[in-house]
GUPA-761797 format. One line per field, with one value per residue (C-alpha): residue in three letters; x, y, z; residue number from 0. Coordinates in Angstrom, 3 decimals. Example, Ala and Ser with C-alpha at 12.3 -4.5 7.8 and 13.67 -1.06 7.14 Angstrom:
res <- ALA;SER
X <- 12.300;13.670
Y <- -4.500;-1.060
Z <- 7.800;7.140
n <- 0;1
This chain:
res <- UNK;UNK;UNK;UNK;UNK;UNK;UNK;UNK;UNK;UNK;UNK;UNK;UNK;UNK;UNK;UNK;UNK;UNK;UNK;UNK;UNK;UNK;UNK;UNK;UNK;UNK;UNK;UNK;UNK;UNK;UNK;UNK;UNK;UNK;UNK;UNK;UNK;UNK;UNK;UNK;UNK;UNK;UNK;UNK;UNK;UNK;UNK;UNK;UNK;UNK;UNK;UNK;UNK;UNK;UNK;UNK;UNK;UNK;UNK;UNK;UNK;UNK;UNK;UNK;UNK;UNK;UNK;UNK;UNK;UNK;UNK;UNK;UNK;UNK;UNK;UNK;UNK;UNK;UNK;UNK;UNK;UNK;UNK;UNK;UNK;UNK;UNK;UNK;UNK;UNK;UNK;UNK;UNK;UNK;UNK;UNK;UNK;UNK;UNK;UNK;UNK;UNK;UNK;UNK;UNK;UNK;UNK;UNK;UNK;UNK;UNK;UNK;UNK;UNK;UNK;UNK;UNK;UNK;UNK;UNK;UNK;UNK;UNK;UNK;UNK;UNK;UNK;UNK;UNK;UNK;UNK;UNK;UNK;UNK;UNK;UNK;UNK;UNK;UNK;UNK;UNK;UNK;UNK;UNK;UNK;UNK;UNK;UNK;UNK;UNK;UNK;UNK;UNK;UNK;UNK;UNK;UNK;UNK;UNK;UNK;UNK;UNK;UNK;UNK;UNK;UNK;UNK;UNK;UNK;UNK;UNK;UNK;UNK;UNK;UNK;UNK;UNK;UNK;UNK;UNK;UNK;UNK;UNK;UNK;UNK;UNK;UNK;UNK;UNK;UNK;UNK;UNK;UNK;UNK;UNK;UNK;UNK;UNK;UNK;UNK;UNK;UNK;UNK;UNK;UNK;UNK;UNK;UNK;UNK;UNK;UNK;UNK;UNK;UNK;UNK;UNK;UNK;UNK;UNK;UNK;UNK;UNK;UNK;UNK;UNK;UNK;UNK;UNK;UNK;UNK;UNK;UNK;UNK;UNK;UNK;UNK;UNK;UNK;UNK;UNK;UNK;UNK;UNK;UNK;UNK;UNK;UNK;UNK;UNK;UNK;UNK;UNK;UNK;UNK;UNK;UNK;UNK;UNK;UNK;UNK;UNK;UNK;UNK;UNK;UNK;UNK;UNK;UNK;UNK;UNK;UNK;UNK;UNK;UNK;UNK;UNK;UNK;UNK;UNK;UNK;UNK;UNK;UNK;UNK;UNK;UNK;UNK;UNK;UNK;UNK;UNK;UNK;UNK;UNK;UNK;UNK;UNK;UNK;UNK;UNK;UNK;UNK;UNK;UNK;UNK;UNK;UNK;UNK;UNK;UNK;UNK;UNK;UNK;UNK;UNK;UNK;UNK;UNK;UNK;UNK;UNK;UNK;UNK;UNK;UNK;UNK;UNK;UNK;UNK;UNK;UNK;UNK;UNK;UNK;UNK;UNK;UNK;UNK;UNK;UNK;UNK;UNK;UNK;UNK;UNK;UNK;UNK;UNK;UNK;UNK;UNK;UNK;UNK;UNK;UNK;UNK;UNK;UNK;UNK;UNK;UNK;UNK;UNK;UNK;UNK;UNK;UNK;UNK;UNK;UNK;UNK;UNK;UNK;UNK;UNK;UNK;UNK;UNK;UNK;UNK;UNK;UNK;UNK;UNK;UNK;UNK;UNK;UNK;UNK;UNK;UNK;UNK;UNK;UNK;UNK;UNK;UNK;UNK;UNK;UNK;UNK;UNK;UNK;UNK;UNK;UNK;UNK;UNK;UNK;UNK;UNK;UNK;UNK;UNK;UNK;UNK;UNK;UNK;UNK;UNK;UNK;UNK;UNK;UNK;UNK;UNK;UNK;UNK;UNK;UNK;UNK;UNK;UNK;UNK;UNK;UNK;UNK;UNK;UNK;UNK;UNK;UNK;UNK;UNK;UNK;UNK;UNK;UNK;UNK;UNK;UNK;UNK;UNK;UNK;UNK;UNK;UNK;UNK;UNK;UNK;UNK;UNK;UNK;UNK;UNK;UNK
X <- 64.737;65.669;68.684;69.603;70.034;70.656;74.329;76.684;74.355;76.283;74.295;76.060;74.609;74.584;72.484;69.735;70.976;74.088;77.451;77.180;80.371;80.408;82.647;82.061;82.936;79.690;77.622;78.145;78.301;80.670;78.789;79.236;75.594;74.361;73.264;70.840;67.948;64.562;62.938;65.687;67.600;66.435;63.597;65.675;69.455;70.837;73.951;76.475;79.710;82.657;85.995;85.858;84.006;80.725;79.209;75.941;74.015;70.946;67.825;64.740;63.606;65.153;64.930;66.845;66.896;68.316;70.944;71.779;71.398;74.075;74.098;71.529;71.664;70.585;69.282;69.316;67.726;69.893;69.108;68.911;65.485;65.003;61.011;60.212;57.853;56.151;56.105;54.524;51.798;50.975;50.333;49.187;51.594;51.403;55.542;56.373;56.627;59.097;59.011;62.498;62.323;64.039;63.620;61.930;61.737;58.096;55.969;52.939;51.570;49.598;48.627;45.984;48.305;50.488;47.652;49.025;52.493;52.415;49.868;52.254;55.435;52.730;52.053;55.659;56.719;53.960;55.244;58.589;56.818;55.023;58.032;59.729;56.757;54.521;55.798;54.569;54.397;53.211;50.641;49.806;46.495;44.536;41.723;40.239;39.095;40.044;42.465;44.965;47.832;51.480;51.608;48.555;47.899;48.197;46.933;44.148;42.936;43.170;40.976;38.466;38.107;39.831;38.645;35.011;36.012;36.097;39.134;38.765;39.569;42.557;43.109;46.088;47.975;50.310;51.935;50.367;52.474;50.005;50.222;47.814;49.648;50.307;52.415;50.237;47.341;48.543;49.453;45.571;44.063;46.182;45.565;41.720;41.785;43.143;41.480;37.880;38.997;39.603;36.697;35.053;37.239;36.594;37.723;41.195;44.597;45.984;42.773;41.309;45.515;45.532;42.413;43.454;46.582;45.104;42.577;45.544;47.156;43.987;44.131;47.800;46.645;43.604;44.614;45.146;41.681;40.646;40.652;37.662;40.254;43.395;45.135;48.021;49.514;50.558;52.452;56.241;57.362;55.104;56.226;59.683;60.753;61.437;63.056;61.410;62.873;66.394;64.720;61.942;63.849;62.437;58.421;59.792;59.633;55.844;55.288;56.308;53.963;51.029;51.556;52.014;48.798;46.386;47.984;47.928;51.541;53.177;56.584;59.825;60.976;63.544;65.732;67.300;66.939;64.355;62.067;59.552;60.113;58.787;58.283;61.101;59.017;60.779;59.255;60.057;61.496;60.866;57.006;56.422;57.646;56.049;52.800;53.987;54.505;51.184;49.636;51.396;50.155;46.890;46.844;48.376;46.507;43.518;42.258;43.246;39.188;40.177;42.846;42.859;45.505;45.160;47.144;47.496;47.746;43.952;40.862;40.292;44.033;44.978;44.832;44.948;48.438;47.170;44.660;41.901;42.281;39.775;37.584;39.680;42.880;41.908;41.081;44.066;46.220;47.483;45.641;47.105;46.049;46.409;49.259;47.928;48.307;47.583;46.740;45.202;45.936;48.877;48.003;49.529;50.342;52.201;52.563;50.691;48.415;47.345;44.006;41.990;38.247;38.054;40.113;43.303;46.389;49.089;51.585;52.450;54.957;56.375;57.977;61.578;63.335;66.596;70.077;70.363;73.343;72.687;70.354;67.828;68.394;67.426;64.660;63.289;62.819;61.366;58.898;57.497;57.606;55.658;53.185;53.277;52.422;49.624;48.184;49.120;51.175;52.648;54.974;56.571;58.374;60.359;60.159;63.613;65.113;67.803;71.275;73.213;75.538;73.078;70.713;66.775;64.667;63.233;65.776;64.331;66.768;65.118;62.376;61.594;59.840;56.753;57.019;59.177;61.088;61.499;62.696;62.232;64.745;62.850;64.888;63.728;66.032;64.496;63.596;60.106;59.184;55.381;57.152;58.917;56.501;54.167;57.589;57.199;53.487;54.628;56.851;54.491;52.093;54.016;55.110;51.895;50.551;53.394;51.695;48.610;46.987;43.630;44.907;43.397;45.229;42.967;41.450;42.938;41.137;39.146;41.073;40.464;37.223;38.425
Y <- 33.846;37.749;38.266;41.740;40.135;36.621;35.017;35.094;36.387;37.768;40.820;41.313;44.139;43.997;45.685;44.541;42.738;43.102;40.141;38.923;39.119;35.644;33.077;29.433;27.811;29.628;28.238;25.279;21.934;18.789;17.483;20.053;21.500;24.453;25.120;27.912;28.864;26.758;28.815;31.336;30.169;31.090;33.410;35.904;34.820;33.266;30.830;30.559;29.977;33.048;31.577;27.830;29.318;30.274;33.355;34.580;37.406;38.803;39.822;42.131;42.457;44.782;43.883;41.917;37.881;34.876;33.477;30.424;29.377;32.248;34.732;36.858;39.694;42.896;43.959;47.660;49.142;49.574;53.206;56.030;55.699;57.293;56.897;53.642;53.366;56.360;54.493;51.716;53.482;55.465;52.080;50.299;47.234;44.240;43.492;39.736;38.091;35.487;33.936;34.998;37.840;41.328;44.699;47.592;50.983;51.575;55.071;56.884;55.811;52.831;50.582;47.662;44.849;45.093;43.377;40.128;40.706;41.855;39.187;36.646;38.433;38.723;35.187;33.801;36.216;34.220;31.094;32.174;33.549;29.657;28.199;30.291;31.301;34.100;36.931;36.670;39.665;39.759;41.243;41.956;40.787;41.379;40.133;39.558;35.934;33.782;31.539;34.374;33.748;35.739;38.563;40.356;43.896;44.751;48.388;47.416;44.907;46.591;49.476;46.828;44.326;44.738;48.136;46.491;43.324;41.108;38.529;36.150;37.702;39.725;41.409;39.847;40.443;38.261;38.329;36.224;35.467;35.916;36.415;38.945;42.161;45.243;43.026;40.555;42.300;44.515;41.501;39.708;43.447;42.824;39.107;40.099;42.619;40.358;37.690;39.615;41.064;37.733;36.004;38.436;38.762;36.755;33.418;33.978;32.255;31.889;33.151;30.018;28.927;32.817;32.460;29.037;30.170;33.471;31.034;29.292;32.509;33.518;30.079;30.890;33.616;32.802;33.677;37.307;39.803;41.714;45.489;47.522;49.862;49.661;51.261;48.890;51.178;54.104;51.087;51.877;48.067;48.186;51.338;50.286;52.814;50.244;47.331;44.350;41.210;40.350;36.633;37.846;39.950;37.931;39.853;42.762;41.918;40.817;43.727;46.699;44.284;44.433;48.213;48.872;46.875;48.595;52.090;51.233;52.450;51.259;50.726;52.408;50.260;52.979;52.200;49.171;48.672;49.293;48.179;46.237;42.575;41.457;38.842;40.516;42.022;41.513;44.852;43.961;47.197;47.140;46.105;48.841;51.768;50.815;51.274;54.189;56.334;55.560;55.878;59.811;60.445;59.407;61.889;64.328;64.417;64.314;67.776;67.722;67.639;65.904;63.182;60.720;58.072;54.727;51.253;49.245;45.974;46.052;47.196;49.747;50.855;47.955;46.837;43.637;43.964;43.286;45.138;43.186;44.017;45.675;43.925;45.910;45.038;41.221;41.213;43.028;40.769;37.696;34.614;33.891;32.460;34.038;32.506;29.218;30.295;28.046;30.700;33.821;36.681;39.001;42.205;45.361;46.334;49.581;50.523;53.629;55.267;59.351;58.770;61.874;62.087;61.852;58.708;59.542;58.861;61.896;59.996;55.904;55.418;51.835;52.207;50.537;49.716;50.098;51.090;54.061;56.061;57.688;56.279;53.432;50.190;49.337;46.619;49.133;51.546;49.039;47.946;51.764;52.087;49.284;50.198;54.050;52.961;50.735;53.256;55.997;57.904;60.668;61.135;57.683;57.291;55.091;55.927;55.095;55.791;58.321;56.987;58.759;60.139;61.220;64.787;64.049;65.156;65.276;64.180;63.634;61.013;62.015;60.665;56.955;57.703;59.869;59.085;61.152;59.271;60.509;59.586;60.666;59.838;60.032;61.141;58.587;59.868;63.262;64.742;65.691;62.898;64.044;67.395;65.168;63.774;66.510;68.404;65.127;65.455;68.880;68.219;65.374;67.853;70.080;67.675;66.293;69.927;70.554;67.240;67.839;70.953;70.064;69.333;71.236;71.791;72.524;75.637;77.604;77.787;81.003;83.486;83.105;85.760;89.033
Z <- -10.600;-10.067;-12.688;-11.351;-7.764;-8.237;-6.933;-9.303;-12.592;-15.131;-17.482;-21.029;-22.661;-26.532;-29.300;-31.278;-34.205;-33.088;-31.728;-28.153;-26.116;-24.752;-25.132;-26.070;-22.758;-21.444;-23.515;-24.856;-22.577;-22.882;-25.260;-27.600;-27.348;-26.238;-23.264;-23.702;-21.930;-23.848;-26.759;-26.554;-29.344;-32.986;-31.503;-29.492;-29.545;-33.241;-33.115;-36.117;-37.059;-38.167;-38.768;-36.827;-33.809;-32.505;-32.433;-30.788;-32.431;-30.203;-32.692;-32.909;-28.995;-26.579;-22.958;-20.232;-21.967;-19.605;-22.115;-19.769;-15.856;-15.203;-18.079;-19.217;-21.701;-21.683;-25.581;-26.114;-29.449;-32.092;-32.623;-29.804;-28.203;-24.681;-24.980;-24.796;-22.131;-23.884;-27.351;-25.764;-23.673;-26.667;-29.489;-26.586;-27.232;-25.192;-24.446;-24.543;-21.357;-20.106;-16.340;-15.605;-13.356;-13.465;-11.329;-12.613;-11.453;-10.544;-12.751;-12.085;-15.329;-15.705;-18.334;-18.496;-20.139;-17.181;-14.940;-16.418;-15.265;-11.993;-11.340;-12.619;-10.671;-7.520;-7.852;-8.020;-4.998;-2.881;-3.896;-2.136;0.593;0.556;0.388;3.089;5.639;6.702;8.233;11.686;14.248;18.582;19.164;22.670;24.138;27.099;28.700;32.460;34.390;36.857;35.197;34.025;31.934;30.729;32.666;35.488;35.170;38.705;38.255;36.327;38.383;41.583;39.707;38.539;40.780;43.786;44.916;44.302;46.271;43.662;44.553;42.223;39.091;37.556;34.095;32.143;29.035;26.762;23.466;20.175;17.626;14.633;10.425;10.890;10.370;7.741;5.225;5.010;5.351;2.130;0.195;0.906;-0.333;-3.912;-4.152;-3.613;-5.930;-8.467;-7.921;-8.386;-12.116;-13.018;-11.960;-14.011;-17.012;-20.044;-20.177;-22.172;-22.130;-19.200;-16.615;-15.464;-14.358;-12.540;-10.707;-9.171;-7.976;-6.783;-4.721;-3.299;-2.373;-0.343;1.648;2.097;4.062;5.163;9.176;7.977;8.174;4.774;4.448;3.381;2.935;2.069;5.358;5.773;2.548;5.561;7.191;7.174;6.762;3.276;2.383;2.937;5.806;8.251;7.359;7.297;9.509;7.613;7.792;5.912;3.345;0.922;1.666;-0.273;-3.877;-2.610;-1.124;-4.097;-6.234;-4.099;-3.235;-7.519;-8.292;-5.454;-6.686;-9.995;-10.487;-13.846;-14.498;-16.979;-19.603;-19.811;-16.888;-16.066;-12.237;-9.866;-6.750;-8.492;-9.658;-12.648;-15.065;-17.969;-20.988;-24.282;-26.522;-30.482;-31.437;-35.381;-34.654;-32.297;-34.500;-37.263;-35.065;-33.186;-36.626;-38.041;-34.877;-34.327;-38.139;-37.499;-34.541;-36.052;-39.368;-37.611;-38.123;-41.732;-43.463;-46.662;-45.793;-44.073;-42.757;-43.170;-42.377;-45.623;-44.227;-43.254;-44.652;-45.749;-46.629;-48.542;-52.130;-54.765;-55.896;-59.462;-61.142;-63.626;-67.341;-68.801;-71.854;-74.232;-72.846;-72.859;-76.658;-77.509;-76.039;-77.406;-75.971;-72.532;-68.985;-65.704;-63.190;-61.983;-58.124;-54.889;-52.389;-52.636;-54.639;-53.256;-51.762;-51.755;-48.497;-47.609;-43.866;-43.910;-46.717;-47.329;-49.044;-50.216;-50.170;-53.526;-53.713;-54.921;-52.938;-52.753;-50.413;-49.809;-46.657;-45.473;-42.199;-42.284;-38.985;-41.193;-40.425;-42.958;-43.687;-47.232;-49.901;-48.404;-49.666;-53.138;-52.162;-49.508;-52.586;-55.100;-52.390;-52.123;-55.387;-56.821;-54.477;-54.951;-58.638;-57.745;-55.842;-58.338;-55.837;-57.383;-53.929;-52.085;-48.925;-46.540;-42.641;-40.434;-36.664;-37.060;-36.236;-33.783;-36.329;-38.834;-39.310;-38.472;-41.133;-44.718;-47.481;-51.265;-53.366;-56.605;-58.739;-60.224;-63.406;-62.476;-58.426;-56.471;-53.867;-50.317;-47.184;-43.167;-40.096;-37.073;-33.969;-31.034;-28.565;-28.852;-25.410;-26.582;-28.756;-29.364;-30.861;-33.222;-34.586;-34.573;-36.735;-39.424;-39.700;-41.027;-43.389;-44.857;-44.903;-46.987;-49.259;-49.926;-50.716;-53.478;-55.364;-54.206;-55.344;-53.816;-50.168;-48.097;-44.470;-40.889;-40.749;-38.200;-34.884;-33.940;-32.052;-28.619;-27.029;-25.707
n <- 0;1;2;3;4;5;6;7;8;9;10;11;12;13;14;15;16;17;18;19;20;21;22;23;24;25;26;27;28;29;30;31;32;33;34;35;36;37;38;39;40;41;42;43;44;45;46;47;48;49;50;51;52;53;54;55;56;57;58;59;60;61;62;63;64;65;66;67;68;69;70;71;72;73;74;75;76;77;78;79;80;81;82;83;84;85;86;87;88;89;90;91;92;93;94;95;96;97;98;99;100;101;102;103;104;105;106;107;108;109;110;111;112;113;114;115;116;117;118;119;120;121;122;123;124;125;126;127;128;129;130;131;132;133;134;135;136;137;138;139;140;141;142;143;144;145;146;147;148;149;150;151;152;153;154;155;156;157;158;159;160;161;162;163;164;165;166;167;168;169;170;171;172;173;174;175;176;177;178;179;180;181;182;183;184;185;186;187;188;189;190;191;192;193;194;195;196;197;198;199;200;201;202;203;204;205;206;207;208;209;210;211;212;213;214;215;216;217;218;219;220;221;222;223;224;225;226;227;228;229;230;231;232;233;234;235;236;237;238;239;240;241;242;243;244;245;246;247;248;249;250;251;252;253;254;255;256;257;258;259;260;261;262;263;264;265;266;267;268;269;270;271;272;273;274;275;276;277;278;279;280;281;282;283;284;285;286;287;288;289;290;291;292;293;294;295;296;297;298;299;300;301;302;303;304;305;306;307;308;309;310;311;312;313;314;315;316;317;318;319;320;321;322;323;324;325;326;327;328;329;330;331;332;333;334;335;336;337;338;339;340;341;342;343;344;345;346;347;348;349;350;351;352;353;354;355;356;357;358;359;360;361;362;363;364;365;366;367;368;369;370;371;372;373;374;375;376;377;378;379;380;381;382;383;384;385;386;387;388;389;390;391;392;393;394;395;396;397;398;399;400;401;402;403;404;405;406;407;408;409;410;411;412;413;414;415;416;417;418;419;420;421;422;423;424;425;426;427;428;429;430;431;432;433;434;435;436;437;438;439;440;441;442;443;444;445;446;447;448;449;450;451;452;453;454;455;456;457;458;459;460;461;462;463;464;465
């Protein structure tokens, strides 16, 4: 189902986090119960009640969601982000994927997770083109004998048999109606294609149902000849010069699928229509920051000799949350147990972790996909905190997008005790995002050298040869 182009599909665009403009009759069926799309509800869309009636609240994934049969919504980040396709590429995310299709406009830039998509959106284009038929073209033949059929060449067999007295044969030509032409062709090169990376890919989710249906795709068109080479790409009907048949209208979602995988052309995430139908990717917003920051510190700190960046939910960035007492501690205290506890001990986890070669730790971040105005939220701070003091930070931070009405930037609230509490607004709308980021690594770096005496920065590179 293509919700862009579908009859009568309605697209509500809302915000992440933010009140869906739809009214109850949409939604909910006689029987009082809503009539939402299956696994929608509580994962992407939340339903409560504000004064007697229902209200509809999308949550943390941007990206076109079907709501219902008819409706479908169209989540845009909460903050200004023009770089999303970018961010993505970049961490390397994986989007969520849901069958419902959408149109995207097709890129030059390519990514290996999208394999599974367009194989899925190829996949469900040849089931239409199953359901529908084979584009079928005439193609003229000829040959020579005595039993000639459609229409004799009288020039050619005057010229070849005739003038040699041979009156018993004559060189005909008819038309075939055949499968075999560029369309087709082009879509048996993809399905090939596909179908050999799977056969050898490791046996994951999903790759044993692929190859089976890629198998069936190849019997679909079994009547049409393989390419060596991919020439049926300079066609004009697959390049979408010529218009196809307006029977066959339905080839062309096939046919920018097939032409996107054997080009490997990617797709925007950025723009909301396109050429290229799609399985809808869901990207969740908060998750993919938080990666994108560390990732553009790690990058960007790279050159720095005696610091390095590290992710404190894994080895070797995180910590116990609690440290063991010493022996002197213990006998000093008054007699007491430790917590009787089910699980395991809790950790101490910040997002991202400056960690000197000598061990100590001049800067703690946690990356907050927060709407902030002024001061970040107490429990935000406390969070940083309590792990700036367990990793005897003398210099804490929280990370946010900038809202649309607020300065990008540094901004230092003050100090907790000993830790000095700081906070950065990243500008994701920014036309040059890697500039951005490459601005904040700078400003970290300077604050972590007014704490840090013994941080060194890069040296500077060698001026280039005369």
């Amino acid at each position: 189902m293509n919700w862009f182009t579908g009859p009568n599909r309605v697209v509500i665009p809302c915000k992440e986090y933010g009140p869906i403009d739809v009214s109850s009759a949409d939604v909910l069926g006689p029987d009082g119960r809503l009539l939402l799309t299956p696994q929608v509800l509580n994962k992407y869309v939340e339903a409560d009640f504000v004064d007697g009636g229902l209200r509809l609240s999308a949550k943390g994934y941007s990206g076109l969601i079907p709501l219902t049969e008819r409706i479908a919504i169209q989540v845009r980040p909460r903050f200004p982000l023009r770089n999303l396709t970018h961010m993505v590429a970049v961490c390397g995310y994986v989007p969520t994927m849901l069958s419902a299709l959408r149109d995207y406009e097709a890129t030059n830039q390519w990514n290996d997770w999208l394999l599974d998509v367009m194989a899925d959106g190829l996949l469900a284009a040849l089931d239409t083109i199953s359901l529908n038929g084979l584009l079928r073209t005439y193609r003229r033949r000829t040959e020579a004998g005595s039993y000639p059929h459609g229409r004799i060449n009288m020039t050619g067999s005057v010229l070849r048999y005739a003038s040699q007295g041979i009156n018993h044969k004559a060189e005909y030509s008819w038309f075939e109606r055949t499968a075999d032409n560029p369309p087709n062709r082009c879509l048996k090169s993809a399905v090939a294609l596909l179908h050999s990376r799977y056969v050898n890919a490791p046996r994951e989710k999903g790759i044993r149902e692929r190859i089976a249906r890629l198998a069936e795709a190849m019997r679909l068109l079994n009547d049409v000849s393989f390419e060596s080479h991919a020439f049926s790409l300079d066609d004009p009907q697959v390049r979408g010069t010529v218009p196809l048949p307006e029977t066959r209208a339905y080839y062309r979602p096939a046919l920018e699928l097939a032409v996107a995988i054997l080009t490997k052309r990617g797709i925007s995430l950025d723009v909301d229509k396109g050429r290229v139908s799609m399985p809808t990717l869901l990207v969740k917003t908060e998750n993919l920051f938080e990666e994108f920051v560390r990732i553009s510190l790690q990058e960007n700190f790279s050159a720095y000799p005696t610091l390095s960046v590290l992710d404190g939910n894994r080895e070797p960035g995180k910590a116990k949350l609690y440290e063991a007492l010493t022996d002197t501690e213990r006998t000093t205290l008054p007699v007491h147990e430790k917590p009787a506890v089910s699980g395991k001990e809790p950790d101490a986890n910040p997002d991202i972790v400056f960690r000197m070669n000598d061990g100590a730790h001049p800067l703690i971040a946690d990356v907050k996909y927060s709407n902030v105005k002024g001061y970040a939220d107490r429990s935000e701070v406390e969070q940083v905190v309590l792990y700036g003091h367990r990793y005897r930070s003398p210099v804490t931070m929280t990370i946010h997008p900038r809202r649309s009405e607020s300065k990008k930037g540094l901004y230092i609230a003050g100090r907790i005790g000993s830790t000095i509490v700081a906070q950065y607004r990243v500008d994701l709308g920014a036309s040059n995002l890697e500039a951005e980021m490459n601005e904040m690594a700078k400003q970290i770096s300077g604050l972590i050298a007014s704490q840090a005496p013994l941080f060194s920065p890069p040296s500077p590179e060698p001026p280039p040869l005369a």
